[in-house]
C-alpha positions as CSV (number, residue, x, y, z in Angstrom):
1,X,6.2,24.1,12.3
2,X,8.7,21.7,13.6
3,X,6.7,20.4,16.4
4,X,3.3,20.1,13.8
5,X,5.6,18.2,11.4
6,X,6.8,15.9,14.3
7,X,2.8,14.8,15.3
8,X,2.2,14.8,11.6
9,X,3.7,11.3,11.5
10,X,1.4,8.3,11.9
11,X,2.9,5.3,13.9
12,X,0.6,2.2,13.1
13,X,-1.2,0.8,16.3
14,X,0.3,-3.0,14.9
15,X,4.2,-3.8,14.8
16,X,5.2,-6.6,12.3
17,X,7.7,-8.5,12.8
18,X,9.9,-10.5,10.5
19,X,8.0,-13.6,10.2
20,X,4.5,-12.0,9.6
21,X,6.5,-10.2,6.2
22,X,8.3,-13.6,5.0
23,X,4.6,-14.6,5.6
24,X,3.4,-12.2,3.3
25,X,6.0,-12.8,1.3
26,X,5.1,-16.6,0.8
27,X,1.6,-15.9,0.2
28,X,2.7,-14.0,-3.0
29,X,5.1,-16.4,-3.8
30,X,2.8,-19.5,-3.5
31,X,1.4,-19.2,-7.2
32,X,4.9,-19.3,-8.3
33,X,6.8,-21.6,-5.7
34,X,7.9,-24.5,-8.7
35,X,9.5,-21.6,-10.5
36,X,11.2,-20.4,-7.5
37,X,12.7,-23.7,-6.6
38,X,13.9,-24.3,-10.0
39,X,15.7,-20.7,-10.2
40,X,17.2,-22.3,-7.1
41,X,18.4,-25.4,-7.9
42,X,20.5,-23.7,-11.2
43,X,21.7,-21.7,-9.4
44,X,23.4,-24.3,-6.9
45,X,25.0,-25.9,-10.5
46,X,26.9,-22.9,-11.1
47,X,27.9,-22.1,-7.4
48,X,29.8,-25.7,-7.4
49,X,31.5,-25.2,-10.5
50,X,33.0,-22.4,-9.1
51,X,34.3,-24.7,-6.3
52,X,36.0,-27.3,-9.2
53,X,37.2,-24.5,-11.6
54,X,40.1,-23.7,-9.1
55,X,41.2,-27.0,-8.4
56,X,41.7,-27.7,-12.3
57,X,43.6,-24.2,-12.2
58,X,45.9,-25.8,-9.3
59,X,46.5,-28.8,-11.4
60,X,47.5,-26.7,-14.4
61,X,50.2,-24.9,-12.2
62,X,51.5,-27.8,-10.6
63,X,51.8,-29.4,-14.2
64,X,53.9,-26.3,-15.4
65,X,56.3,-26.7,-12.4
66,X,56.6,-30.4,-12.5
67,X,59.0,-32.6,-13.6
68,X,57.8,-33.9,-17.0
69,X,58.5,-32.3,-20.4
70,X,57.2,-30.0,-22.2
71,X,55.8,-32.6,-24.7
72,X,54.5,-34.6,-21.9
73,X,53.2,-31.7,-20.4
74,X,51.1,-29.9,-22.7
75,X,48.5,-32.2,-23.4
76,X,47.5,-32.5,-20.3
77,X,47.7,-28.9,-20.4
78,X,45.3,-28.5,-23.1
79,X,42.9,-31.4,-21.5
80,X,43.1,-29.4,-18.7
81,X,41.8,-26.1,-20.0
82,X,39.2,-28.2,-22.0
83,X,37.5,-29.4,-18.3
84,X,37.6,-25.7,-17.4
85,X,36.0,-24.6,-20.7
86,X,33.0,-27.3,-20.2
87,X,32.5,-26.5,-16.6
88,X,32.4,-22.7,-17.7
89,X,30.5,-22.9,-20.5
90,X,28.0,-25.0,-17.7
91,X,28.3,-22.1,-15.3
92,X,27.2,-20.1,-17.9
93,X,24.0,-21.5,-19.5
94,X,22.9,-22.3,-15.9
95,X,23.0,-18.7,-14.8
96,X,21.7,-17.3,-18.1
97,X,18.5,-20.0,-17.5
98,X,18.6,-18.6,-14.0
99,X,18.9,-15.2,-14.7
100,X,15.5,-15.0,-17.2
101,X,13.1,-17.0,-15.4
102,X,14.1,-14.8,-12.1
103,X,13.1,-11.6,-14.3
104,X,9.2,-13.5,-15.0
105,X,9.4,-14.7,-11.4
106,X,10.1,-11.6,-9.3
107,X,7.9,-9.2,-11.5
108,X,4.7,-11.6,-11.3
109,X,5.6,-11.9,-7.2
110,X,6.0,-8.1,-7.3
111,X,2.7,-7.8,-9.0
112,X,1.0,-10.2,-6.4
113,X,2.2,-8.5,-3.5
114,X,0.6,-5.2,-4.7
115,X,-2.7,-7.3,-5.5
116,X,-2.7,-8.6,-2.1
117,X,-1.8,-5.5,-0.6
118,X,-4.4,-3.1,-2.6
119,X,-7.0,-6.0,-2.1
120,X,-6.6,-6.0,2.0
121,X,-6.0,-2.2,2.3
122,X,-8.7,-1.2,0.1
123,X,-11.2,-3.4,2.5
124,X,-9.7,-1.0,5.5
125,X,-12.7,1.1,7.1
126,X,-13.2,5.0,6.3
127,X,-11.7,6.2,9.3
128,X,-8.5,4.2,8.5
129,X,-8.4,6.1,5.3
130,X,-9.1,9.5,7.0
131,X,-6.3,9.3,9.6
132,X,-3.8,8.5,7.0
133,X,-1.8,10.9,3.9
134,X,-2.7,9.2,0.5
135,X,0.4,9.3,-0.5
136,X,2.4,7.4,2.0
137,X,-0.1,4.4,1.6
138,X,1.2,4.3,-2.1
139,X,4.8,4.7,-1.1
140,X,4.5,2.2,1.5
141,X,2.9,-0.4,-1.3
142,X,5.4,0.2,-3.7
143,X,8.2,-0.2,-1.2
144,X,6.6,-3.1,-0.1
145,X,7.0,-4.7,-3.7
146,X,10.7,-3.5,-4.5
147,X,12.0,-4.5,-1.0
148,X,11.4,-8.0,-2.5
149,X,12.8,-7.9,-5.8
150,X,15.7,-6.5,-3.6
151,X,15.7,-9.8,-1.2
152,X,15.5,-12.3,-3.7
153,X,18.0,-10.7,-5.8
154,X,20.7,-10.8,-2.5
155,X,19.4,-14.4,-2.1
156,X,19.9,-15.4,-6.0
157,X,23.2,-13.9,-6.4
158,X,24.9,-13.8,-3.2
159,X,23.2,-15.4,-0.4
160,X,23.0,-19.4,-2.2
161,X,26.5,-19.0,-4.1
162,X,28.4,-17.8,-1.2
163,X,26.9,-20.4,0.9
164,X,27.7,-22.9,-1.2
165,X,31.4,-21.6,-2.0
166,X,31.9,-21.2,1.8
167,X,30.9,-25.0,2.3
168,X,32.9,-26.8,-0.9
169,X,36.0,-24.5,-0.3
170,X,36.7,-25.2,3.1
171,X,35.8,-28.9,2.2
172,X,38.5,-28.9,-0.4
173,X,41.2,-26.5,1.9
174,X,40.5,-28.9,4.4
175,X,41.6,-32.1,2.9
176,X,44.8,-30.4,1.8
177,X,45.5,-28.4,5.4
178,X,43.4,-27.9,7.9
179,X,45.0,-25.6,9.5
180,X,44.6,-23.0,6.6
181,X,40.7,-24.3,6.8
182,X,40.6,-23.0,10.3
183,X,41.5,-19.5,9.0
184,X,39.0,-19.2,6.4
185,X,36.7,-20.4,8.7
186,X,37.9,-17.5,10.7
187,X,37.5,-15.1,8.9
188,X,33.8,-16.0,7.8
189,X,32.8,-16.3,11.2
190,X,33.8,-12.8,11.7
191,X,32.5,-11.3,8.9
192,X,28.9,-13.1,9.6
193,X,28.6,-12.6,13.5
194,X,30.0,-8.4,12.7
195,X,27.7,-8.2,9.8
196,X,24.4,-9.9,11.2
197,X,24.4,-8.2,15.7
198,X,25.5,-4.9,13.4
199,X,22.7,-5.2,11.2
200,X,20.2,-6.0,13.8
201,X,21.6,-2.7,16.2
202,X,20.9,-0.6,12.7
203,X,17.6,-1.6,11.8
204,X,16.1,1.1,14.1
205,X,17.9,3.4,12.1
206,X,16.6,2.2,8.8
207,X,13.2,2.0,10.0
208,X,13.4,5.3,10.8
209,X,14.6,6.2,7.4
210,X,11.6,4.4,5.7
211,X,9.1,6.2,8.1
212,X,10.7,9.4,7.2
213,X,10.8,9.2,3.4
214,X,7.2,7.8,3.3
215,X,6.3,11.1,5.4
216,X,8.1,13.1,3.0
217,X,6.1,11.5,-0.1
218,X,3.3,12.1,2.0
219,X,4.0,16.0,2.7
220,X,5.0,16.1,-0.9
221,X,1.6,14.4,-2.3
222,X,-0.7,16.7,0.5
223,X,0.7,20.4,-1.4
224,X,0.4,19.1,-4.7
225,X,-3.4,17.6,-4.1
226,X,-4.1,21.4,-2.5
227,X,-2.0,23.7,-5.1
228,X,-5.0,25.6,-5.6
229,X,-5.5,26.3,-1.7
230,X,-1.6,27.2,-1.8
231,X,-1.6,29.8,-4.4
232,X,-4.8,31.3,-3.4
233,X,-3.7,32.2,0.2
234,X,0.2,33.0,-0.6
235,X,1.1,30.0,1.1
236,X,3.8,29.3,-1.6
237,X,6.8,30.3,1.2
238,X,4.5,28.5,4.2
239,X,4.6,25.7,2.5
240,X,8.1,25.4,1.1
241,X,9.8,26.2,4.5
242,X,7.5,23.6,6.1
243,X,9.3,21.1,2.8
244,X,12.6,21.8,3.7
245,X,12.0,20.3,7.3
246,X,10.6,17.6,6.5
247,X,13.2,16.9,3.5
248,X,16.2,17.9,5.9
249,X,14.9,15.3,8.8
250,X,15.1,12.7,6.1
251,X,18.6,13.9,4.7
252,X,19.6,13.7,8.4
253,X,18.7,10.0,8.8
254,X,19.5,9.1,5.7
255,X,23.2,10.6,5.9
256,X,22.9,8.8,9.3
257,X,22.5,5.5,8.1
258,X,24.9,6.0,4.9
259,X,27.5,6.6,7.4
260,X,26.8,3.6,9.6
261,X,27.7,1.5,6.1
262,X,30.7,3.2,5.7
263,X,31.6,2.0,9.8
264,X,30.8,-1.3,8.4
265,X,33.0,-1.0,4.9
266,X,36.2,0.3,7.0
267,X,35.6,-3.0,9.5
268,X,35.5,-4.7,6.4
269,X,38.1,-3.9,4.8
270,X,40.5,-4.3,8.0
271,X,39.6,-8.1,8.5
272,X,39.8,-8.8,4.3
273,X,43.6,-7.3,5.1
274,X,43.9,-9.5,8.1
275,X,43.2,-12.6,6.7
276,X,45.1,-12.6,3.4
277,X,48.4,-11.7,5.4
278,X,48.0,-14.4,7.9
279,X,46.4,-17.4,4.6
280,X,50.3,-16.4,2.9
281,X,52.4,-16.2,6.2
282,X,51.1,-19.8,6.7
283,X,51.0,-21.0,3.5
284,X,54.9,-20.0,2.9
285,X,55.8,-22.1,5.7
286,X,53.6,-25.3,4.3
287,X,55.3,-24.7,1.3
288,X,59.1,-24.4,2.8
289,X,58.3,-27.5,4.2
290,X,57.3,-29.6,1.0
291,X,54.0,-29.6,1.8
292,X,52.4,-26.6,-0.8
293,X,52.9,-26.7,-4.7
294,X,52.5,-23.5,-6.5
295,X,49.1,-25.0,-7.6
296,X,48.6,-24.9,-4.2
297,X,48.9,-20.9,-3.6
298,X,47.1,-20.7,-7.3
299,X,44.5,-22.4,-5.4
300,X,44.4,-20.2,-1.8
301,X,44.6,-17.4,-4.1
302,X,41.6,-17.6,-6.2
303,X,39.6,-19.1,-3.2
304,X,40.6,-16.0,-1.6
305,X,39.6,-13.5,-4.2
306,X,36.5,-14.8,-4.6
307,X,35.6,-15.4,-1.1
308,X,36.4,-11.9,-0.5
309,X,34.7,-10.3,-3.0
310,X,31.4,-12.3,-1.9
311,X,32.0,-11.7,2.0
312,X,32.2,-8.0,1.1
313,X,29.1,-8.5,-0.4
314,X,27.4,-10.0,2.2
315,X,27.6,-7.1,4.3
316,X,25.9,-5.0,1.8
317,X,23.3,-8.2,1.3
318,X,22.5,-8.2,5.4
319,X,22.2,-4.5,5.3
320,X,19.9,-4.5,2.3
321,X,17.8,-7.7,4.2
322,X,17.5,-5.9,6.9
323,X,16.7,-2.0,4.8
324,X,14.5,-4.2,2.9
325,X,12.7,-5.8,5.8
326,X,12.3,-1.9,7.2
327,X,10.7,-1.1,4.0
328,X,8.2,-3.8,4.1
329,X,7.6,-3.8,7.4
330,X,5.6,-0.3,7.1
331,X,3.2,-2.1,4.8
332,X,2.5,-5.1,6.7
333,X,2.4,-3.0,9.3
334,X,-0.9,-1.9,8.0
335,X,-1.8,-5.7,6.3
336,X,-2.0,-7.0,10.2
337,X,-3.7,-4.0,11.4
338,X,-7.6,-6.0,11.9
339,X,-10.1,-4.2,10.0
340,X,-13.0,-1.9,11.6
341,X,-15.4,-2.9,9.6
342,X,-16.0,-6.7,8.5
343,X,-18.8,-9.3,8.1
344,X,-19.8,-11.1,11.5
345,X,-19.6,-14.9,11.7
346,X,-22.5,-16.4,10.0
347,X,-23.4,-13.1,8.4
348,X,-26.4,-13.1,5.6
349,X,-27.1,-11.8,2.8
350,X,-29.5,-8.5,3.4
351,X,-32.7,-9.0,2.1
352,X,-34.8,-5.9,1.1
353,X,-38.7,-6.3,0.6
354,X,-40.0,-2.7,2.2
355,X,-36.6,-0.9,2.8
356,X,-37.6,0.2,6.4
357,X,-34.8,1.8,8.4
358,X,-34.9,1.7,12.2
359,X,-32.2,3.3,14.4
360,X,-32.6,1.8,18.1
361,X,-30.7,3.8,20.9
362,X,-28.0,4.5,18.6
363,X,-24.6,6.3,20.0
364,X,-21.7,6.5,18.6
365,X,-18.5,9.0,19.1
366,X,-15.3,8.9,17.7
367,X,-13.5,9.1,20.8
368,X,-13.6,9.5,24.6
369,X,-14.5,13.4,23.9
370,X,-16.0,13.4,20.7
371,X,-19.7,12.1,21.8
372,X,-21.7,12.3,18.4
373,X,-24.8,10.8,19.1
374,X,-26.7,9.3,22.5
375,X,-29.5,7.1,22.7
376,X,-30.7,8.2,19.1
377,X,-34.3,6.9,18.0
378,X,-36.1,7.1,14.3
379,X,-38.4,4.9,12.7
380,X,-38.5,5.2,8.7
381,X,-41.3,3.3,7.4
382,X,-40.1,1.8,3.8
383,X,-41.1,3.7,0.6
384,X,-41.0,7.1,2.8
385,X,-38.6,10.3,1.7
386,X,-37.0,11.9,4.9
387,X,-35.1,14.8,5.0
388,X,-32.6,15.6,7.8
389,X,-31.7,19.1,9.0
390,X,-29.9,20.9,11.1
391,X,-26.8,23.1,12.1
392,X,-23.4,22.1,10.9
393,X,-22.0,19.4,13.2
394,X,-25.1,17.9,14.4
395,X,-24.3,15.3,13.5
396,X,-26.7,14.5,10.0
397,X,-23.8,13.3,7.7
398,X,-22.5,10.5,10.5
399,X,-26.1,9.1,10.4
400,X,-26.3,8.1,6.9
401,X,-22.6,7.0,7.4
402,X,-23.6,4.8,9.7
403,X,-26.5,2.9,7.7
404,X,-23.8,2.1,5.1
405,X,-21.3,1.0,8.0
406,X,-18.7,3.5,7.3
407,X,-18.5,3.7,10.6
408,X,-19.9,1.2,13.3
409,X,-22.0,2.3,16.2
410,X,-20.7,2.7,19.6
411,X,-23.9,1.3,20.9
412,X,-27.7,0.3,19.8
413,X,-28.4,-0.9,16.3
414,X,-29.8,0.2,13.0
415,X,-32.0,-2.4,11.1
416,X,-33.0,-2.8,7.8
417,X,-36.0,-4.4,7.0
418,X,-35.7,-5.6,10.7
419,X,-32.3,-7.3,10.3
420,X,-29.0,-5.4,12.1
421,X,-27.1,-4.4,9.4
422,X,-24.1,-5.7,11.3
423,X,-25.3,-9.4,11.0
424,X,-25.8,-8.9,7.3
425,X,-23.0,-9.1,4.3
426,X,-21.5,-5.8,4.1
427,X,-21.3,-6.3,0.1
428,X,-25.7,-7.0,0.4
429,X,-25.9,-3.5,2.0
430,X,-24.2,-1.5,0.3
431,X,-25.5,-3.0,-2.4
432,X,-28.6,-2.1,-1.4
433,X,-27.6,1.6,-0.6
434,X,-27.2,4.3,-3.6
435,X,-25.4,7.3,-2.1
436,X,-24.9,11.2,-3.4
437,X,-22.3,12.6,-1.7
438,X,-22.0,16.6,-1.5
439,X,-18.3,16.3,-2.9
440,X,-18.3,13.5,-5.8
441,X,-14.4,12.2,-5.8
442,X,-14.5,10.7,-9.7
443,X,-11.7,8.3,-11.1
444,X,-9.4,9.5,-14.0
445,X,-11.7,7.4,-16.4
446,X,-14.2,8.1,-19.3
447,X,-17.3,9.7,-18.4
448,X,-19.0,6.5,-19.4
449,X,-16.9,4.4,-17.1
450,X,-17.4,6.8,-14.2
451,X,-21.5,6.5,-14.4
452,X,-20.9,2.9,-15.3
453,X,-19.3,2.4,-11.4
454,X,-23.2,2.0,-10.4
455,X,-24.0,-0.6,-12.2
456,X,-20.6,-2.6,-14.2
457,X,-22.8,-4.7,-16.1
458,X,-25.2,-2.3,-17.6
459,X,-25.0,-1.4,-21.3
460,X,-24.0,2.0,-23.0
461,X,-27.6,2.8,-23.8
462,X,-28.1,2.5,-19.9
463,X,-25.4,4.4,-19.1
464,X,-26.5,7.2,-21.0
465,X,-30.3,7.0,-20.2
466,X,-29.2,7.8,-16.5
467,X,-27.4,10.4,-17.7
468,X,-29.6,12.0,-19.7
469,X,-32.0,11.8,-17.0
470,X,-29.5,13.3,-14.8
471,X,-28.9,15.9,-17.1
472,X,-25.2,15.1,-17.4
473,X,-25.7,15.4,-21.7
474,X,-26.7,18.8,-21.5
475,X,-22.5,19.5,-20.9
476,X,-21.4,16.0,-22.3
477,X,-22.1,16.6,-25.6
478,X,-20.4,20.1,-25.8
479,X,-17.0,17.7,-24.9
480,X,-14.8,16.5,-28.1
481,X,-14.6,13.3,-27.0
482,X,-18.4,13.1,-25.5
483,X,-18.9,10.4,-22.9
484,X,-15.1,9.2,-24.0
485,X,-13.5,12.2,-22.6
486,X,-11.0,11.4,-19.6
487,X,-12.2,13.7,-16.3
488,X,-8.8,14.0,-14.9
489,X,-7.6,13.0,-11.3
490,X,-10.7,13.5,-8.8
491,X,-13.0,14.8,-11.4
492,X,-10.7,17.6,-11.5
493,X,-11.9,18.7,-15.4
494,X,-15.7,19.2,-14.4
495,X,-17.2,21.5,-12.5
496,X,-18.9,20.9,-9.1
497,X,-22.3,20.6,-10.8
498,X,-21.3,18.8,-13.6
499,X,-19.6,16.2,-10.9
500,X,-22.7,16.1,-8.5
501,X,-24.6,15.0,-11.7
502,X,-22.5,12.3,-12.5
503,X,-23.0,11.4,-9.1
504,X,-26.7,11.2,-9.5
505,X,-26.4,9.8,-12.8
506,X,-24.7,6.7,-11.9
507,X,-27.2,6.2,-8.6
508,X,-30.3,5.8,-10.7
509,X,-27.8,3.6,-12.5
510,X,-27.3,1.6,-9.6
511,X,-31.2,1.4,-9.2
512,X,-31.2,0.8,-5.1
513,X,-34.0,0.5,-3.1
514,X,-32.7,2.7,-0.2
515,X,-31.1,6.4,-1.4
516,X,-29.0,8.8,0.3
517,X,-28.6,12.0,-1.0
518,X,-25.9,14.0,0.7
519,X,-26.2,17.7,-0.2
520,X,-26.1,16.3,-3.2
521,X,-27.5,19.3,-5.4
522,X,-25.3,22.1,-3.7
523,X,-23.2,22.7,-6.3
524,X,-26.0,23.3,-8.4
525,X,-26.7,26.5,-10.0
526,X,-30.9,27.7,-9.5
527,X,-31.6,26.4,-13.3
528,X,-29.2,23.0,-12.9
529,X,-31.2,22.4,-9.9
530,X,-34.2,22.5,-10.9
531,X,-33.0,20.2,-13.7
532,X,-31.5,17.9,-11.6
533,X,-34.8,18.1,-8.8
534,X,-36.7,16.7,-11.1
535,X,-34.3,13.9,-12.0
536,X,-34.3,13.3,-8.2
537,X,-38.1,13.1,-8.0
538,X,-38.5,10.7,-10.6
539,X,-35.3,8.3,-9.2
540,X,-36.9,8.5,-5.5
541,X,-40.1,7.2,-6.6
542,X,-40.9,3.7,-4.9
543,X,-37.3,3.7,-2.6
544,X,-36.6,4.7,0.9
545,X,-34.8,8.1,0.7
546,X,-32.7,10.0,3.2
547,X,-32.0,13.8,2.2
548,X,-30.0,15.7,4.0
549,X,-30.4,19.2,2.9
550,X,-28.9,23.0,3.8
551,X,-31.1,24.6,1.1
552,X,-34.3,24.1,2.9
553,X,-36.3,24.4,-0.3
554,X,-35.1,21.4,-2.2
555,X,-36.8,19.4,1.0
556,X,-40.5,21.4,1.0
557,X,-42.2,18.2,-0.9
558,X,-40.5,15.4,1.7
559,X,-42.8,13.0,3.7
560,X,-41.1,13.9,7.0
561,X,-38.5,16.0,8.0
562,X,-36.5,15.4,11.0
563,X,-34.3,18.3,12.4
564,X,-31.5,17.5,14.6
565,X,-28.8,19.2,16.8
566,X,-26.2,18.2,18.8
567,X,-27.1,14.4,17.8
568,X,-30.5,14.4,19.1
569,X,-34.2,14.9,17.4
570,X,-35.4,17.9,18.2
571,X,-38.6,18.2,15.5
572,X,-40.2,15.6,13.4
573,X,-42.9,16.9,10.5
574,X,-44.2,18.0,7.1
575,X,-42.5,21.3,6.2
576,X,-45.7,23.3,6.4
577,X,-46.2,22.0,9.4
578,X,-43.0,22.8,11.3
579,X,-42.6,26.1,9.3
580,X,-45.2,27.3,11.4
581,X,-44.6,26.1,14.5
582,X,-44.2,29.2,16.8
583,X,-41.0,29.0,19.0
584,X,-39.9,26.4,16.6
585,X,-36.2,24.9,15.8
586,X,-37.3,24.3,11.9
587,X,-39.0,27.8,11.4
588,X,-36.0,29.5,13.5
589,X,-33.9,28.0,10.6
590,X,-36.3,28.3,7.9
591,X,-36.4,32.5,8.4
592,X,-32.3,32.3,8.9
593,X,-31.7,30.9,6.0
594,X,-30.3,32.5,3.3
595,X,-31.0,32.0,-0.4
596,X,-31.9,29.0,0.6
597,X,-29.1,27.9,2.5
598,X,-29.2,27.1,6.7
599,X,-27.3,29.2,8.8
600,X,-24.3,27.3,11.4
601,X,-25.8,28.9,14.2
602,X,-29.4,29.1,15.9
């Protein structure tokens, strides 16, 4: 199980790298870019009034240890503390400002990154979606979006104020000693240059981590999506042993990485320790020497304080940047991964006047080994129903894939109308292109919205009219909530029937000129199909239409049938013609079949 769990993982054939996710990161930002520099710009007000607050706290110590009197003394005391109210009550409304337009900002950049993300990934080919778990795509999107609400936070709160405090403090250390400058310089050097080559040797680590908490949402996602398949065949322990691997490799990296932050907090700590000893060793000789005032260790002091509580910080803010970028990075892994399937340059709009199909020494394999089809040749003239048939694996349901450009051949062409379908708009063809699959995947929607998806813009009396003639009312109107009721995740509330109808329902929706029918009445009981046969009839009338059929009897009244195996045409013909061909393929499978259904083998 180990070893299955281990090539379970999918490792994207693209590798981002930082730039290409700031780049993605920009292009959600772009809509929002004024805001963004605004949020930054109060921010920098607060940041130096941080820098002047100590220096007014330094002249409020020096002026209770100098010379004056009391009653000299203590209004300038009280000034005093009024500059440091004012610049307080400053630092205050400016982060407050700050702090509500970065909530509107990062949640409408949030929101675009999963726009732009859904938009591009959604646009990915079927075989991209069929060689990755369902779930990690959606873990890798939503980590996408949090790793930059976790970015910008480091870079609003820590990242501009400590920059800022670094530059005015030393500024102001300077001018009084530059020798105690040079230590604080110091120590920030060594806390950056520790914190950022650390970081950067880590990052494998946390890449890791991301990869193997996506699998495990993955995993996770795969047993609940087949809970049925679990509890049928006992595979309850199977699948809870398989689990705990999966959910111990991630506590191991995870523990791993946790640890390598504590490394960095004990470093930390030690240099923190360092620095404050060796600021007061040489301050107490500046002061022995006339040189310090108490206002003057007020000042080191509170520098120091806060300097160190933002340089701690900052090693939790590189570790999160770089965490962050290791969460994103799995995403845009997939965002730069070039799409299979796309419109050529100069591509046109497909333009159907007779819906003739012609498939010109077609191939096409999925890989090296996997040869599906060779040289494959069929003419459709437009307006004609054909039905394809053969054994399981010949390769009937990559044909039809192929005219919709699920796939792409490997070699040859397939026009419509005379025009290769990969010089035309992919939107035109499939818009041109109904399709019944054998398993209809429905959205958690209303009935209504669900036959709707073949044509948005068509009315409820429409809608229903499709569904009457699919037969879908003869079970929607024993529902409560009629053609309102939810069908749960997948369709998951209907029956097989009930969702192949839907599926036919919202194709004579969709109206097409070209059908493709999938198995698509195999879930149907004997008195459903029937039903539902006559439905088809009626919706193939005047269109192009592919069938491909196991039950041999829903296919009797096609123009042509075309039997295939092993991705070549072995028969072409009426169904009372091949059934009696002696010797051949089609009657071979006709006096096989079953109830109506074709045997594998021949």
């Amino acid at each position: 199980m180990k070893r299955m769990y281990k090539k379970a993982r999918h490792r994207e054939e693209t590798y981002s790298t930082k730039t290409q996710v700031l780049k993605e990161y920009w292009k959600a930002i772009q809509p929002y870019k004024a805001v963004g520099f605004f949020i930054v710009a109060l921010l920098v007000i607060p940041s130096i009034m941080a820098i002047f607050i100590p220096i007014l706290y330094k002249h409020f110590f020096d002026l209770l240890t100098g010379s004056a009197t009391r009653a000299e003394t203590a209004p300038l005391l009280v000034q005093t503390i009024l500059y440091i109210l004012i610049l307080n009550g400053i630092l205050w409304a400016a982060y407050r400002a700050a702090t509500f337009l970065a909530s509107g900002f990062q949640a409408k950049v949030m929101a675009k990154l999963k726009e732009n993300s859904f938009d591009y990934i959604l646009g990915h080919s079927y075989t991209f979606f069929a060689n990755r778990f369902t779930g990690s795509i959606i873990q890798r999107i939503n980590r996408f979006s949090r790793s930059f609400e976790v970015l910008t936070d480091r870079l609003f709160w820590n990242v501009i104020p400590l920059f800022i405090r670094i530059v005015g403090m030393v500024i102001v250390v300077w001018l009084i000693e530059p020798a105690i400058a040079l230590i604080i310089i110091a120590l920030v050097f060594s806390f950056l240059i520790f914190n950022y080559f650390f970081a950067r040797w880590k990052m494998k680590y946390d890449i890791e981590r991301a990869e193997a908490e996506s699998f495990s949402t993955a995993v996770l996602s795969d047993a609940v999506t087949n809970h049925t398949t679990i509890q049928l065949f006992n595979g309850e322990k199977s699948e809870s042993n398989y689990f705990k691997e999966v959910a111990d490799d991630q506590a191991r990296v995870t523990a791993f990485t946790w640890n390598l932050n504590g490394a960095t907090d004990a470093v930390q700590s030690g240099l923190i320790t360092l620095a404050e000893f060796s600021l007061f060793y040489f301050s107490i000789g500046y002061w022995q020497s006339g040189i310090f005032t108490i206002g003057t260790f007020v000042l080191i002091q509170s520098y120091l304080i806060g300097l160190s509580g933002q340089l701690w910080d900052f090693s939790r803010v590189i570790r999160d940047f770089y965490q962050s970028f290791a969460d994103a990075k799995e995403l845009v892994d997939m965002v730069i991964l070039p799409k299979d399937i796309v419109d050529a340059p100069g591509a046109k709009p497909l333009e159907i006047k007779n819906g003739s199909i012609n498939f010109e020494n077609v191939s096409f394999n999925f890989n090296e080994t996997r040869k599906i089809l060779d040289k494959f040749n069929l003419s459709i003239p437009g307006g004609q129903k054909v039905a394809f048939v053969g054994p399981s694996g010949s390769g009937k349901s990559t044909i039809v894939r192929l005219i919709m450009r699920l796939y792409d051949v490997s070699g040859g062409k397939i026009s419509l109308d005379g025009q290769d379908i990969r010089h035309v708009k992919l939107a035109s063809l499939r818009n041109s292109v109904a399709f019944v699959p054998q398993d209809p995947i429905l959205f958690h929607r209303t009935l209504l919205e669900n036959i709707r998806y073949g044509r948005p813009d068509s009315s409820d009396e429409e809608v229903k009219r499709a569904a009457e003639l699919a037969h879908c009312n003869e079970f929607i109107k024993g529902l409560p909530q009629g053609y309102e009721t939810y069908v749960g995740e997948r369709g998951i509330k209907l029956s097989g029937g009930e969702r192949q109808r839907i599926a036919i329902a919202r194709a004579m929706l969709k109206g097409a000129p070209i059908l493709i029918l999938d198995e698509a009445t195999s879930s149907l009981d004997s008195h459903s199909e029937s039903l539902v046969q006559d439905a088809l009839d009626k919706l193939m009338k005047g269109k192009t239409a592919i069938v491909v059929a196991h039950r041999l009897s829903t296919i009797r009244k096609m123009d042509r049938i075309v039997v295939i195996a092993n991705g070549v045409i072995r028969e072409e013909g009426t169904h009372e013609k091949l059934s009696k061909k002696e010797g051949g393929l089609y009657s071979k499978l006709w006096a096989l079949q079953a109830g109506g259904f074709l045997a594998d083998r021949v």
